[in-house]
N, C-alpha and C positions, 0 to 999 in steps of 0.2 A: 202447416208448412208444406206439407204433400201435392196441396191443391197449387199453395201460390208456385210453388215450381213447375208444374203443370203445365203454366201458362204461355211455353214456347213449343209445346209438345211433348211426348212422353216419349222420350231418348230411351234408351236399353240403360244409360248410366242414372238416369232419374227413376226408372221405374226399381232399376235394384237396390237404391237409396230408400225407397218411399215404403218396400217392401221389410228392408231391417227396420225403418221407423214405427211401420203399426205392427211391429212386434216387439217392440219397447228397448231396441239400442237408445244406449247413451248419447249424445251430442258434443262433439267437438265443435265451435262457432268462431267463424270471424265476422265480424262487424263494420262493414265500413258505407263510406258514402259510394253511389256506382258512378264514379265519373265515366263523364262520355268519352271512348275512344279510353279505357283505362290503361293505367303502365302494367310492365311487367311487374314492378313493386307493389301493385299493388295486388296484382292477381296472381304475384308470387306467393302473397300467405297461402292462396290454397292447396300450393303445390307443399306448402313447409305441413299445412293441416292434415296432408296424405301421408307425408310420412312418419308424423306424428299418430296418426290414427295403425300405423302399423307397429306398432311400439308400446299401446296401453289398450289396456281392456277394461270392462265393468263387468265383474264375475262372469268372464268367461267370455263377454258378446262384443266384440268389435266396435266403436261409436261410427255414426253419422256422421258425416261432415254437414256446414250447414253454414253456406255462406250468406250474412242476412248485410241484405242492401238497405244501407240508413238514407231512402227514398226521401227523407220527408226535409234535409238541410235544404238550406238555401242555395238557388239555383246561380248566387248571383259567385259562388266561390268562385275565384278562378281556376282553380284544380280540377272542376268539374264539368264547365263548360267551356271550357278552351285548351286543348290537348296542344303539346307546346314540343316541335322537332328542333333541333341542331339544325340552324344553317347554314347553307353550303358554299355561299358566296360575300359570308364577310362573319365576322363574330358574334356569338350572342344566339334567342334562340328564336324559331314563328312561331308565329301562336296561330292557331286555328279556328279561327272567329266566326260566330254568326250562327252559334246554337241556342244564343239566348239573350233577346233582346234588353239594354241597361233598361226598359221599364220595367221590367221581369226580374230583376235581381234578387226583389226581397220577398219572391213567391218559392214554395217549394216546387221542385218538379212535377213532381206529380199531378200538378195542376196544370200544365203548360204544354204544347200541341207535343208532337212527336218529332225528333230530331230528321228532316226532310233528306230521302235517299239522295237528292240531287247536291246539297250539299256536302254529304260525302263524297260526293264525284268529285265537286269542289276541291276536295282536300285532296284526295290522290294524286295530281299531279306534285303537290308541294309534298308531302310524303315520299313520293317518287324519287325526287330530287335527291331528300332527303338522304333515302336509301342506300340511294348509289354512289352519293359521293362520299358518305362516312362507311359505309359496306368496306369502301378502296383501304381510309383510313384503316380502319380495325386492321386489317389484314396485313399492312404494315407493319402494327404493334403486335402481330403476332395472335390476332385473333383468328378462329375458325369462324369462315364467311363464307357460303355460297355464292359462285360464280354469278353474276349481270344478269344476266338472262335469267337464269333460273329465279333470283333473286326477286324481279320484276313481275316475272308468273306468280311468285307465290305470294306476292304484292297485290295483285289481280285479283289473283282467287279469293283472298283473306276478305277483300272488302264486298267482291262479288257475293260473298256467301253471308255478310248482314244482312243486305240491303232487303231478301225476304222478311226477317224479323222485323227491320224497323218499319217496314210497310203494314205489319199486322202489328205495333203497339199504337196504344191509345195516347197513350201520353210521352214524356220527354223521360223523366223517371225508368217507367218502362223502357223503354228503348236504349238507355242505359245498360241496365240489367239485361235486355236480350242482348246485348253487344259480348256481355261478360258469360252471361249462358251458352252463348255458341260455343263460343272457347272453350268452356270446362267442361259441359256434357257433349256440345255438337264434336268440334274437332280433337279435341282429348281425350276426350272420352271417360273421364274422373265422376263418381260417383258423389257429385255435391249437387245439392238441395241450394239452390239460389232462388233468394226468395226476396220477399217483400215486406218488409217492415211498418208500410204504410195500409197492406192486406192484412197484416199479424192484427194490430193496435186492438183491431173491435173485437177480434176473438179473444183479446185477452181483456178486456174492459172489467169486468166482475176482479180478475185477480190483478188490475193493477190500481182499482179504489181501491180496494182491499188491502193492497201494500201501501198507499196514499194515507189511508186512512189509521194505519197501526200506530201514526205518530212515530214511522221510522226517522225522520226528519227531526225531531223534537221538536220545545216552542221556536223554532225559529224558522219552521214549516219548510216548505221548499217551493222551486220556480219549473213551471210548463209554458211551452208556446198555447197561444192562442190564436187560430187562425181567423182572419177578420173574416165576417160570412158575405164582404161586399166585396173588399179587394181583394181578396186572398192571400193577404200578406200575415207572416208572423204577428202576433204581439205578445210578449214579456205576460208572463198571468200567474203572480202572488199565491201558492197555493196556502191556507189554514184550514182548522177544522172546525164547523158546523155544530148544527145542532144532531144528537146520535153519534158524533164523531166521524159525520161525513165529510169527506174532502170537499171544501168549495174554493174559486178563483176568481180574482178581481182584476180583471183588464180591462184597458180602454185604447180605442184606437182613433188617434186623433184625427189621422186624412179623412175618416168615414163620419167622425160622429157616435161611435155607438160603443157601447162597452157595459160591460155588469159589473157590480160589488159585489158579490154573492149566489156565483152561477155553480150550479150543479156541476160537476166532474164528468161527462160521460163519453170513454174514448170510443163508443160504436158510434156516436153522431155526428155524421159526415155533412161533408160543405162543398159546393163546386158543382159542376155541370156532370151529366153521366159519361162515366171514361176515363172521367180527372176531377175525382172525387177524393177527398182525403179527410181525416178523422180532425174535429175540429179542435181535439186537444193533441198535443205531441209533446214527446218528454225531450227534457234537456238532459246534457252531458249525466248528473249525478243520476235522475231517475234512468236514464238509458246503461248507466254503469247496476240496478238493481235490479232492472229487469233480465240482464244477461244472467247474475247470480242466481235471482230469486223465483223467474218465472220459465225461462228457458230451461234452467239447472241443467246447465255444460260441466261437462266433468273438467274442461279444459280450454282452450282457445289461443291462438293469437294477433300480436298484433304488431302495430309499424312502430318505429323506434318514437315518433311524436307522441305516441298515445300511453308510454311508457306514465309519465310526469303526474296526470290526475289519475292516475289506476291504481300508482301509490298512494296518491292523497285520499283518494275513495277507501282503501283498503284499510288504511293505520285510524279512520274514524270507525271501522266497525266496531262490535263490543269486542271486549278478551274474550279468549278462547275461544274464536272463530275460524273453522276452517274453510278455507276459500279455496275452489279451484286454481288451480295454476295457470300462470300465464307465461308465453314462451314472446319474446321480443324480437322483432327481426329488422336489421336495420341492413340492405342489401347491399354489396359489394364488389365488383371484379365478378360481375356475369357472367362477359364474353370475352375478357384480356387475360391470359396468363399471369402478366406483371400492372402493377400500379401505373396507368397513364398519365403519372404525373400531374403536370399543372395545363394540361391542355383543360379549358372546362366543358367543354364539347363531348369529349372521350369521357368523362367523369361523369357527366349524362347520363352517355347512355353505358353505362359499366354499371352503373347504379340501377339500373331498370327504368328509367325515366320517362323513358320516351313510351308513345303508342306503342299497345298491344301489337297492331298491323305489322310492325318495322319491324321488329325480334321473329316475328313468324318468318319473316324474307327473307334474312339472316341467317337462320339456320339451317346447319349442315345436316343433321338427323332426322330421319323419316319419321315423321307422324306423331301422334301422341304427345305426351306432355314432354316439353326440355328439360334435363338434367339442369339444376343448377347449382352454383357453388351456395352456401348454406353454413354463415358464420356458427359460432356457439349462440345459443339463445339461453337467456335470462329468466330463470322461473322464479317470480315474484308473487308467489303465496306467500300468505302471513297466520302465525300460526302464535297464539298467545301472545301477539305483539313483536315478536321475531320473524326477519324478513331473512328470507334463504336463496341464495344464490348460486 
């Protein structure tokens, strides 16, 4: 985990993260995909994971924070390559297009070139726009907005200060995650480990046949991506167990032709060109919910109010008498308005954290560091002997 945060530079906030870790703190984890141009809802968890990490301990020692980028979904979501502002000149919202071409949709990131500095430029004036004209709104309903001018600089500056990073990633994946690393260790200065999921996989390869293999899954086995080794698309791959009770998968992918009955498991064996290379098995939703319990071993974690739904259902299939870290749920609220903006759905946007990362920096009246945010009650959905506690 040390290394793959590493990989934007060794920040003072990374390096004191990396140092509690090889001395054996705990891990606090959230998990998500690194959309490009991420909201504040989404990189709100790690500001709820900070103050969560100031509230529990593991005998004594502080947790890690340890924000892991699920690098390896499909690039084609819309949540991830197309960042989406309030418009300003009629209703409804833009989207910010042209990070990832529709032939690309059913490839992971990680495979795909780096999101090009010039079309960020692109986006800033509509960002810009953005800004200024809902900045005015808020301030109406009574929000705290920094003045025009100001607002514009720190518009400037925001995107000014990726465009190093996404000149040194290799891939789209990448460039993702350096978008979200500037934030939390560049300008914040927050002690998370933002990392890579698609780096993790091969380090972990021995312990996740090994949890493949325990027949955690029963006979009814379970299901991994398979990355085609020609187009580099997904495919569906049937996992059972072998001969020694080794994990093996059967996929086939029909655009290419090529597929096994009976392929060996191995997540260190990578596919793709050097740069944008990625592990030729990837887990779905249940093994990526075992791997957070079983291999990371987070004392804690959490997550957006969508991911709520299979975290239960993950949960109530384990055995009895299982104690499961806790999980805190955040579904965000009234950011930046004092009172409920009603039925405008623009304001409800961005109250909600919706919008770009960039726009909420511009926004803000407070100097530096991470923003204060409002912070409903959150849901601890451990299960404990079959008892869900709330």
């Amino acid at each position: 985990m040390g290394r793959s945060a590493r990989k934007f530079g060794e920040t003072a906030a990374v390096s004191r993260a990396r140092v509690r870790l090889r001395a054996g703190a705990p891990l606090l984890r959230v998990s998500h995909q690194p959309n490009v141009l991420a909201a504040l809802s989404i990189i709100g968890l790690a500001l709820l994971q900070r103050d969560l990490a100031t509230a529990v301990s593991w005998e004594g020692v502080p947790p890690v924070i340890v924000f892991a980028c699920v690098d390896h979904d499909a690039a084609g979501d819309r949540r991830f390559r197309s960042p989406r502002v309030p418009a300003w000149d009629r209703k409804g919202l833009v989207s910010l297009g042209g990070a990832v071409p529709k032939r690309d949709h059913d490839r992971p990131p990680v495979v795909l070139p780096p999101l090009d500095p010039l079309t960020l430029e692109r986006w800033f004036s509509t960002m810009e726009q953005s800004t200024m004209h809902w900045g005015s709104r808020l301030q109406e309903f009574g929000g705290a907005v920094a003045e025009d001018r100001e607002c514009r600089r720190r518009l400037r500056e925001t995107i000014t200060s990726l465009k190093p990073r996404l000149e040194a990633s290799d891939n789209l994946g990448e460039a993702a995650r350096a978008m979200i690393s500037q934030l939390l260790n560049g300008a914040w200065g927050l002690d998370v480990l933002c990392v890579s999921e698609s780096e993790l996989l091969p380090m972990l390869s021995e312990e996740l046949v090994d949890l493949l293999g325990r027949g955690r899954f029963g006979d009814r086995g379970c299901w991994l991506w398979r990355v085609c080794p020609t187009c580099l698309k997904r495919r569906i791959a049937r996992v059972t167990l072998g001969a020694r009770g080794r994990p093996v998968a059967a996929w086939t992918c029909q655009e290419c032709a090529v597929g096994e009955a009976r392929e060996r498991i191995d997540f260190a064996r990578l596919v793709g060109a050097p740069g944008r290379q990625i592990p030729a098995f990837l887990p779905r939703v249940e093994v990526e919910d075992e791997i957070d319990l079983c291999i990371y071993r987070a004392i804690g974690g959490v997550t957006y109010a969508g991911g709520v739904g299979h975290l239960v259902h993950h949960r109530e299939s384990q055995p009895p008498a299982t104690l499961l870290p806790p999980e805190f749920s955040w579904e965000p609220k009234r950011l930046i308005l004092p009172h409920d903006p009603g039925t405008e759905p623009s304001l409800q946007f961005i109250d909600s954290g919706r919008c770009p990362f960039p726009l909420y920096e511009a926004w803000r009246t407070e100097p530096g560091g991470p923003p204060a945010i409002r912070k409903p009650p959150s849901t601890d959905l451990s299960i404990h002997e079959g008892r869900e506690h709330a």
